[in-house]
C-alpha positions as CSV (number, residue, x, y, z in Angstrom):
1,X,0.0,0.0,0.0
2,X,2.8,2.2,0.5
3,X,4.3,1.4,-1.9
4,X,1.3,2.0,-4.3
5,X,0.7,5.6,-2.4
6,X,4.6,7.0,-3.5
7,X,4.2,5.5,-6.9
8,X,0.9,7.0,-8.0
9,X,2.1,10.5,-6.7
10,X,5.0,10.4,-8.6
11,X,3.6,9.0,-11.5
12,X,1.3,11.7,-11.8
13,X,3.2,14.8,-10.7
14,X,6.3,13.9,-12.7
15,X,5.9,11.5,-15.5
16,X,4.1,12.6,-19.0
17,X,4.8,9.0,-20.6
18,X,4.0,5.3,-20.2
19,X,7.7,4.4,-20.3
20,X,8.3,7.4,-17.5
21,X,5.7,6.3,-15.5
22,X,7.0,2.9,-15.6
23,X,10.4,3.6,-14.9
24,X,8.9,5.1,-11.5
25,X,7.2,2.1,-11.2
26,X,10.6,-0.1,-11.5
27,X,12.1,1.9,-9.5
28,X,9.9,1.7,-6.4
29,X,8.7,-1.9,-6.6
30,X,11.8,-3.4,-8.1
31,X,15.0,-1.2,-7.5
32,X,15.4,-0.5,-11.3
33,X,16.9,2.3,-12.2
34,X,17.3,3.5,-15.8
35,X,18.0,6.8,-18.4
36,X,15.0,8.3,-17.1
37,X,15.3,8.1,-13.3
38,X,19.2,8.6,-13.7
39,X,18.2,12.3,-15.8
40,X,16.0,13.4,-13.3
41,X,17.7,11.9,-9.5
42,X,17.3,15.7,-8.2
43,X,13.7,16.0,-9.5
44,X,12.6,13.1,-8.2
45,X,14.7,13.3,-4.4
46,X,13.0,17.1,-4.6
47,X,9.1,15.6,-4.9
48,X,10.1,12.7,-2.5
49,X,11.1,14.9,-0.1
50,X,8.3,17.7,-0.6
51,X,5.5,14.7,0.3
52,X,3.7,16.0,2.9
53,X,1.4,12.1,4.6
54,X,-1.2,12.2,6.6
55,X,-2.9,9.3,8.3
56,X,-6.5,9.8,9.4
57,X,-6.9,6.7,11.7
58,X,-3.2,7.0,13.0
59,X,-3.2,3.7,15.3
60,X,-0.2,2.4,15.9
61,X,1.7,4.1,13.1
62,X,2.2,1.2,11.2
63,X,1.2,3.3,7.9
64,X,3.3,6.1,8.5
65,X,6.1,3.5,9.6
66,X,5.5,2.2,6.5
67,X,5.8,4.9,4.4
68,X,8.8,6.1,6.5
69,X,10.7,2.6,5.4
70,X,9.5,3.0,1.4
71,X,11.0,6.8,1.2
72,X,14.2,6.2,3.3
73,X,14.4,3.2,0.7
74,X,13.6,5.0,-2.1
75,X,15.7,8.0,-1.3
76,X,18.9,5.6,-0.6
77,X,18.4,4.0,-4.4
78,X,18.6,7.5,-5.8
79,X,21.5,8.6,-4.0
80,X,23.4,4.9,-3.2
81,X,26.5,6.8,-1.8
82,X,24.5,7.8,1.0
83,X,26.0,6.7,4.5
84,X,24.8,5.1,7.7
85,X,25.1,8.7,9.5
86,X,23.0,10.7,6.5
87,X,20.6,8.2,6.5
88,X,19.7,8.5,10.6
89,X,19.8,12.6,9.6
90,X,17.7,11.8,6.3
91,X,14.9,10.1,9.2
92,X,14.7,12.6,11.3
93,X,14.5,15.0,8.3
94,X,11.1,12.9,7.5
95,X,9.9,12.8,10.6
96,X,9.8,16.3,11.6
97,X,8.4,17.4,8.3
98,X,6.9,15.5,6.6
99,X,4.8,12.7,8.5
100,X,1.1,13.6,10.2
101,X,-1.6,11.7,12.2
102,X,-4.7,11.9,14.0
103,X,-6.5,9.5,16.0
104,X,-9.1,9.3,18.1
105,X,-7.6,7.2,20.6
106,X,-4.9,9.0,22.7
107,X,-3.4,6.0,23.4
108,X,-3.0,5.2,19.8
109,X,-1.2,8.6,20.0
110,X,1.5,8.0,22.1
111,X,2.2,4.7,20.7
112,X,2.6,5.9,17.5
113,X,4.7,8.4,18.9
114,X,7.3,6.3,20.8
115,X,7.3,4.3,17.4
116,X,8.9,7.2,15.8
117,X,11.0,8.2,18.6
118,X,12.4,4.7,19.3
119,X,13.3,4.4,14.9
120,X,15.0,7.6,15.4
121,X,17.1,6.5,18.8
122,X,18.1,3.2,17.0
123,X,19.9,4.5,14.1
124,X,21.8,7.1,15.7
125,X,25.2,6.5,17.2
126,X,25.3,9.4,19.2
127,X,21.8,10.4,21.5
128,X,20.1,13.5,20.3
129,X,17.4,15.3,21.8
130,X,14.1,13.7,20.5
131,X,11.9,15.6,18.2
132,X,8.5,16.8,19.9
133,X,6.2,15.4,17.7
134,X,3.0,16.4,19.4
135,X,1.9,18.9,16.7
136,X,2.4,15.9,13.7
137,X,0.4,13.1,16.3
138,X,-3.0,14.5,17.4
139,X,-5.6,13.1,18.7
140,X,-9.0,14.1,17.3
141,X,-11.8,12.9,14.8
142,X,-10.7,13.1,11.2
143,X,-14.5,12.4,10.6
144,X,-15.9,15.6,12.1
């Protein structure tokens, strides 16, 4: 699903051909890479990183978690020389702007929260203060 979500934005923002839009397609299901995404690496990094997610029915997080994994993934394939340290940066990056949620469950709040927090505490080496992440997890009713 995640997957699917990245793909069909970038198909439709950036790609004005079949053989573009599957060369996006390659490249986030099957970590192809050809002329096309090679051409336009800083195009496609720019709209990856401009992607602004929100999930309604927040939960756990495993959606956002989700998504978090695909563009890390995605953004490592466009830019392979990318190093452990840029990676943990490139998370936290995501994190603080660029992943929302609202649930109606406050619970489902704060799990989702230490979710994020604990991805972010595993993959650096040295500790950092943790993000506040109150204003991207809210609780509330996406329905009203």
């Amino acid at each position: 699903m995640c997957q699917n979500a990245i793909t069909r934005t970038l198909q439709e923002r950036h790609a004005t051909t079949q053989e573009q839009k599957e060369a996006i397609y390659n490249l986030i299901f099957h970590a192809k890479t050809d002329d096309f995404i090679s051409q336009n690496t800083t195009t496609l990094t720019h709209a990856i990183k401009s992607l602004k997610i929100l999930d309604p029915s927040l939960g756990s997080g495993a959606f956002p978690m989700g998504l978090l994994n695909e563009i890390l993934r995605i953004l490592h394939l466009l830019n392979p020389t990318m190093q452990a340290q840029d990676i943990a940066a490139l998370k936290r990056e995501i994190i603080q702007k660029q992943i929302y949620g609202i649930d109606i469950d406050a619970d489902a709040i704060e799990i989702a929260k230490l979710r994020f927090w604990l991805s972010i505490a595993v993959d650096e080496d040295t500790p950092a203060p943790l993000p506040n992440l109150d204003f991207k997890f809210m609780q509330g009713n996406s329905l009203i």
